[in-house]
C-alpha positions in Angstrom: 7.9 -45.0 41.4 8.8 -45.9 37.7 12.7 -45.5 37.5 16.2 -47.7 36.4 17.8 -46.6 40.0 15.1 -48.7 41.1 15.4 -52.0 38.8 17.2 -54.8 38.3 20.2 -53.6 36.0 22.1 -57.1 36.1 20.9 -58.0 32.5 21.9 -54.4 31.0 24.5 -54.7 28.7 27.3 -51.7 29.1 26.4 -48.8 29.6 27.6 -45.4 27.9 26.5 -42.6 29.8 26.8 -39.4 28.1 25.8 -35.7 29.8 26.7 -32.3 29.6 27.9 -30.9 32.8 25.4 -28.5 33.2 22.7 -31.2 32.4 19.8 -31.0 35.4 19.8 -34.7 35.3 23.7 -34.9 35.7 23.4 -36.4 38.9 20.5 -38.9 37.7 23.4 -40.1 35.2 25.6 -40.4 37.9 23.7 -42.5 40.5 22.9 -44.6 37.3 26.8 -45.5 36.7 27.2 -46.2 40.5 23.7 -48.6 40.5 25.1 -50.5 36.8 28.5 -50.7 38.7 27.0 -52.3 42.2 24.8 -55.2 39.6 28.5 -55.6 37.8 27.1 -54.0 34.6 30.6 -52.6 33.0 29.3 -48.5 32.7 31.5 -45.5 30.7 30.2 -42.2 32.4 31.4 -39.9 29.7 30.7 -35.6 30.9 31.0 -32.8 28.2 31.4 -29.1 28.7 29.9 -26.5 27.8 26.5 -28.0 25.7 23.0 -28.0 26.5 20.5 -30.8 27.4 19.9 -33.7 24.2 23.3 -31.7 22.6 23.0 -35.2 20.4 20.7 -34.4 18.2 21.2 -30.8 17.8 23.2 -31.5 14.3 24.9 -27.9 14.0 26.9 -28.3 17.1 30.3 -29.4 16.5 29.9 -31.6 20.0 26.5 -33.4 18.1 29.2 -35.2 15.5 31.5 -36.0 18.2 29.3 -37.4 20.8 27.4 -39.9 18.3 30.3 -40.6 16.4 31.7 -41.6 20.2 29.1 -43.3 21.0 28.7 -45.5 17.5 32.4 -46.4 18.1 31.0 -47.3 21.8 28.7 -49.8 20.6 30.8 -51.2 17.8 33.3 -52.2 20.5 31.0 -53.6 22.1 28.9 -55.6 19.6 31.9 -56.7 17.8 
């Protein structure tokens, strides 16, 4: 019953969306970006190959770095 394709996402700031393509909640992300998008919430779905689920925060993987460091340059535009 508890879920953000639920809500009201007109008060979310933007969105990045990040998820590996073989991530089980792929789709989830996806009908995420097209609920934001309906409640004019500006959303960046952004779909990386080849890494597991919470790739993130798994340090040693090349794709870790680049993720965050996409997603701290994300916010910075954002905040800035």
């Amino acid at each position: 019953m508890i879920s953000p394709l639920r809500g009201d996402l007109s008060r979310l700031p933007p969105l990045l969306l990040q998820a590996s393509e073989c991530e089980m909640l792929l789709d989830d992300s996806l009908r995420l970006a097209r609920r934001a998008h309906i409640y004019d919430v500006e959303v960046s779905v952004d779909i990386w190959r080849k890494v597991p689920h919470v790739w993130q925060a798994m340090g040693f993987l090349p794709e870790s770095r680049d993720a965050l460091e996409k997603a701290g340059a994300y916010i910075r535009n954002h905040v800035i």
